[in-house]
N, CA, C and O of each residue as an XYZ file, in Angstrom:
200
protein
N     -14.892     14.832     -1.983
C     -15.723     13.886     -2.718
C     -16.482     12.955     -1.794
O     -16.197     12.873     -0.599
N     -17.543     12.187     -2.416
C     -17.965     11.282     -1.518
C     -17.269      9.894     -1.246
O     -17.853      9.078     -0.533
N     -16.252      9.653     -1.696
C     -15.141      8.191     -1.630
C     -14.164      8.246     -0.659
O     -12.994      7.874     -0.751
N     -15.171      9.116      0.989
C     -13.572      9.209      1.806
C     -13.182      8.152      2.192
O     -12.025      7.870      2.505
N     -14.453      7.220      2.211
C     -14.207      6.090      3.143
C     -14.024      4.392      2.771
O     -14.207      3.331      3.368
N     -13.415      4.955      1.026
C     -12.947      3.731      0.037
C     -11.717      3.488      0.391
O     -11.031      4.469      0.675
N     -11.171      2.277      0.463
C      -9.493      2.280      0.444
C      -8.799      2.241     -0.643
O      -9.265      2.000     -1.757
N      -7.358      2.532     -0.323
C      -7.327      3.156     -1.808
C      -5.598      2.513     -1.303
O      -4.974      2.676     -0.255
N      -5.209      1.667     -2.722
C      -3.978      0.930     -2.976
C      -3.245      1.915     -3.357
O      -3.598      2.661     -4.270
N      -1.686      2.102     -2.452
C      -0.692      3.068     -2.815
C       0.072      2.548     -4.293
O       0.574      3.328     -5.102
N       0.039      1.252     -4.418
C       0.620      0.318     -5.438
C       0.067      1.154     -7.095
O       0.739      1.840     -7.866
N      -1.097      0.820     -7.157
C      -1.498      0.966     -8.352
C      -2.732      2.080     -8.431
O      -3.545      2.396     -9.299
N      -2.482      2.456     -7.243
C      -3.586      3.525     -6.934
C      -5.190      3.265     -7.294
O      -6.125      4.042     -7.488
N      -5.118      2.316     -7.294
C      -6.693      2.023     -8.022
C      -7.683      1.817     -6.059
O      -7.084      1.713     -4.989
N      -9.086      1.824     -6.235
C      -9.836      1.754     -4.950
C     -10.762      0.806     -4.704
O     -11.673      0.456     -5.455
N     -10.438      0.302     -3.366
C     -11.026     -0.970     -2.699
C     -10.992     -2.263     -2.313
O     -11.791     -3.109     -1.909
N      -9.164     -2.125     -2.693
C      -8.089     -2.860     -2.101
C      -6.960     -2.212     -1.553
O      -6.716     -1.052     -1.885
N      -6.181     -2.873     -0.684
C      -5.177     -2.435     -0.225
C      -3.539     -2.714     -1.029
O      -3.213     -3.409     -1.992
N      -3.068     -2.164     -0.468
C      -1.630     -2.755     -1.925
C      -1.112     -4.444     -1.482
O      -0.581     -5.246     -2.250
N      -1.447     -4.663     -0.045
C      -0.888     -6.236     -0.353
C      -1.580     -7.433     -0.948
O      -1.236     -8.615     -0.981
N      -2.823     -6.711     -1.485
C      -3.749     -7.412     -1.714
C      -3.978     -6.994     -3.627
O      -4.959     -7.574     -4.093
N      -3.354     -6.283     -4.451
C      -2.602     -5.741     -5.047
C      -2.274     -6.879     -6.213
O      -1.497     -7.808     -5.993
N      -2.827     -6.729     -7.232
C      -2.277     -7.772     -8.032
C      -1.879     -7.509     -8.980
O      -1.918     -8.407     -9.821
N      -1.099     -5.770     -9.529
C      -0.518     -4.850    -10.659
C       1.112     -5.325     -9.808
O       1.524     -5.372     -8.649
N       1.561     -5.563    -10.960
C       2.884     -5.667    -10.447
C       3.362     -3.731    -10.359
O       2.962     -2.661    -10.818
N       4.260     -4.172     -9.609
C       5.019     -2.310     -9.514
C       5.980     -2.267    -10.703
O       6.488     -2.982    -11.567
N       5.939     -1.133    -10.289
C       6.961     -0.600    -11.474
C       8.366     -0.573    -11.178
O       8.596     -0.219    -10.021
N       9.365     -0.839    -11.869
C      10.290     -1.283    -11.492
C      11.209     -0.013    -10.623
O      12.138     -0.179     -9.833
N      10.453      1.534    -11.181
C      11.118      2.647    -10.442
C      10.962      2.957     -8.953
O      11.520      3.585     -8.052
N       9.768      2.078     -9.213
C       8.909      2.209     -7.670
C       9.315      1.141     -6.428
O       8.862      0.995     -5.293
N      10.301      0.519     -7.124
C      10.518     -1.334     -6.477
C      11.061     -0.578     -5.013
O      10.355     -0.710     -4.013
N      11.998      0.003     -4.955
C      12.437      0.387     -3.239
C      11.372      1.502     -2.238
O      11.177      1.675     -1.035
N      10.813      2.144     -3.644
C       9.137      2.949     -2.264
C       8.408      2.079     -1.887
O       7.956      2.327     -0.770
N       7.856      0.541     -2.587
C       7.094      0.123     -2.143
C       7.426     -1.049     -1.085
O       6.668     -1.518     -0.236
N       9.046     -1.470     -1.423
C       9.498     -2.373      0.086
C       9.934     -1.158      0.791
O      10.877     -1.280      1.574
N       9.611     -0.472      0.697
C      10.016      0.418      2.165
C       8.278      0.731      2.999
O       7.983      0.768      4.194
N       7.603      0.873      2.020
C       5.806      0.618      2.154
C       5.661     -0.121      3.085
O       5.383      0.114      4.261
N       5.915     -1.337      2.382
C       5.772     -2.781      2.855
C       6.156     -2.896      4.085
O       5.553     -3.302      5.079
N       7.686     -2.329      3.875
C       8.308     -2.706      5.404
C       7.533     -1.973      6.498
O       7.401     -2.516      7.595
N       6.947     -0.610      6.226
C       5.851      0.043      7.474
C       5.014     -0.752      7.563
O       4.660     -1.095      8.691
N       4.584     -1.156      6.745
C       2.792     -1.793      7.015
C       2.908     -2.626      7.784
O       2.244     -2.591      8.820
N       4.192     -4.105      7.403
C       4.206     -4.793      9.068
C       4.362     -4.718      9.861
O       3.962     -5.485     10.736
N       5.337     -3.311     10.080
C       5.749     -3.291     11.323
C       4.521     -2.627     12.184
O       4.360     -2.790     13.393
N       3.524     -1.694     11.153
C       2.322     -1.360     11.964
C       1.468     -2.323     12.251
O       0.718     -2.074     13.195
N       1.292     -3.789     11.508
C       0.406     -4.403     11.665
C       0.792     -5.263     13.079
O       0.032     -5.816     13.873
N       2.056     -5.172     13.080
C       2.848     -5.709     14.239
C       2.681     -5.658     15.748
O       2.769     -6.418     16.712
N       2.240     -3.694     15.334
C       1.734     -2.805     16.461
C       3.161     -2.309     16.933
O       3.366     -1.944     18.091
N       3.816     -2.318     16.267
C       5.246     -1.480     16.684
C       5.069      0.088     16.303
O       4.319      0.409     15.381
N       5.768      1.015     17.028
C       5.574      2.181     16.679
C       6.823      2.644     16.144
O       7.947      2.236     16.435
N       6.514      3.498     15.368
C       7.501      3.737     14.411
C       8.394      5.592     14.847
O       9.301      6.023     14.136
């Protein structure tokens, strides 16, 4: 498609935000995929390698 270069929220899947920026609450099935999400994203933003 032409939307490669939209970002796209793992949270609520919707495009052109990111999930911490994310204002759908999660679903409550989803509550430990997305702190485990979470927990990558800082540690990448950190610049730690995983």
């Amino acid at each position: 498609g032409q939307n490669g270069n939209q970002i796209r929220c793992y949270n609520c899947r919707g495009i052109g935000h990111y999930a911490r920026d994310c204002t759908v609450r999660p679903r409550r099935r989803n509550a430990a995929y997305l702190q485990t999400q979470l927990l990558i994203a800082q540690k990448e933003e950190a610049g730690i390698q995983l």
